[in-house]
C-alpha positions in Angstrom: 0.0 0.0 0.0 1.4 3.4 -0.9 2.1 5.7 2.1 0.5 9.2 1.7 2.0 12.3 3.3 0.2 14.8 5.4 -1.0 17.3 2.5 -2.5 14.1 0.7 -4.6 13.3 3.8 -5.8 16.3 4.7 -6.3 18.6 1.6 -6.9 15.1 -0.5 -4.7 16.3 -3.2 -2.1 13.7 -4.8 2.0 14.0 -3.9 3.5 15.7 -6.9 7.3 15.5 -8.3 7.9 17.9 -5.3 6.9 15.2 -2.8 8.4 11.9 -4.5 11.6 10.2 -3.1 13.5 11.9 -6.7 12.7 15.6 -5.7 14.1 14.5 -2.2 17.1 13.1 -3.4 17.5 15.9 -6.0 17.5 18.7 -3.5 20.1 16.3 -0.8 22.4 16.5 -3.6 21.7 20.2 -4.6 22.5 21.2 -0.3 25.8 18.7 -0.7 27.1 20.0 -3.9 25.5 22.9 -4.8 23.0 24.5 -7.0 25.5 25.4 -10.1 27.6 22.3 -10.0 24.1 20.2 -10.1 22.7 22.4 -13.1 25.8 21.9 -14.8 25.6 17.7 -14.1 22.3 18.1 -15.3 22.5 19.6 -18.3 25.1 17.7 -19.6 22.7 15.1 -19.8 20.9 14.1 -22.8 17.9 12.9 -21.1 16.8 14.1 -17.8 13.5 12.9 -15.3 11.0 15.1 -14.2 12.0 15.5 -11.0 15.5 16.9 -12.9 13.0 19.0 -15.2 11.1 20.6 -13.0 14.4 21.8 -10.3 15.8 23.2 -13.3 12.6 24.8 -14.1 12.5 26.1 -10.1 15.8 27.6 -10.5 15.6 29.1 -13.8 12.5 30.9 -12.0 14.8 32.2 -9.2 17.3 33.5 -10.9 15.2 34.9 -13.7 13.3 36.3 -10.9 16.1 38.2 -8.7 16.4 41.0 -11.1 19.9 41.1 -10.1 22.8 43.1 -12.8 24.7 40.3 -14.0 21.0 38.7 -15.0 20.0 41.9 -16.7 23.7 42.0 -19.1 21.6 38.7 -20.3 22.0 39.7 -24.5 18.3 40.6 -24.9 18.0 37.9 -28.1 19.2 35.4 -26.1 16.6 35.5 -23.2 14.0 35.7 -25.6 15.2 32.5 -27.1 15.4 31.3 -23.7 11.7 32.1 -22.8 10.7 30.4 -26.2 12.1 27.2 -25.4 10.4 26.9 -22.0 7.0 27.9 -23.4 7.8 25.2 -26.1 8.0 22.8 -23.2 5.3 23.8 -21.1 3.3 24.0 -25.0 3.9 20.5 -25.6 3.2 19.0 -21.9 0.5 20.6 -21.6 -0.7 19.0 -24.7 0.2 16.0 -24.1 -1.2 15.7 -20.9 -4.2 17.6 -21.4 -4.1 17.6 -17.2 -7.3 18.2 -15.1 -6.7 21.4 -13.0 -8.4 22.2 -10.4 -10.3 25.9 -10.5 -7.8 27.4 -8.6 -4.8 26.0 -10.5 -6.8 27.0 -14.0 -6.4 30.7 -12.7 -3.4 31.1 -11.4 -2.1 29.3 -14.5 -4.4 31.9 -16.4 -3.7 35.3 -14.4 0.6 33.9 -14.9 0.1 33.6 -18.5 -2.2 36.8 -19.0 0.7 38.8 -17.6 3.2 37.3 -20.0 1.2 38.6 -22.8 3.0 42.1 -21.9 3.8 43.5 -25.1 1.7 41.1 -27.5 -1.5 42.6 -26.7 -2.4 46.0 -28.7 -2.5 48.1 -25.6 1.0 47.2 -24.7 2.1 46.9 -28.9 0.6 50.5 -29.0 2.4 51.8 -26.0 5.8 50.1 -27.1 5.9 51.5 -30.4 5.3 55.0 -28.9 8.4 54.3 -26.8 10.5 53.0 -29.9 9.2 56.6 -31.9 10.5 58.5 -29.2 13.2 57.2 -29.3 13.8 57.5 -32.8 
């Protein structure tokens, strides 16, 4: 019989990558060896799990996330390429999977992706190329 953790018996929610034995081992090696040193094993990989996915998904969201200077000398092309191959992933998973979220899920997902839209929208396209005239 499989054993389920606490959030399982309360909130009756199944354990995720983040609860399995994988995630647990991933992040004992990440606190033994360190964050840069496991990216770098794991990317060097030609295949990775999900557990390995989704860690290098979590830290990708850090760093993006701290807003720090050597982040932002990031060659603008470059993060852009970098942002299409994640939503390429995410694209195809979520296709694939077609998963059944639960309402709360469905709109964080939705508020997340709504805010990404920044800049492809025509309010944000209209106030960009005012920017870019300016600057002309």
């Amino acid at each position: 019989m499989k054993e389920r953790n606490l959030a399982e018996e309360l909130l009756a929610i199944d354990n995720t990558v983040f609860g399995s034995q994988e995630w647990v081992d991933i992040e004992n090696k990440e606190f033994s060896m360190g964050s840069d040193s496991l990216l770098d094993e794991i990317t060097k990989k030609d295949e990775w799990s999900n557990a390995e996915m989704l860690w290098v998904i979590k830290k990708m969201v850090y760093n993006y996330g701290k807003k720090d200077q050597l982040m932002k000398n990031i060659p603008t092309e470059r993060l852009f390429l970098n942002i299409v191959d994640i939503l390429r992933s995410l694209y195809l998973l979520l296709d694939h999977t077609n998963p059944d979220l639960d309402v709360n899920m469905r709109k964080y997902l939705s508020v997340k992706l709504a805010d990404s839209t920044w800049g492809l929208n025509s309010r944000t396209r209209e106030y960009l190329y005012k920017i870019m005239e300016k600057q002309q």
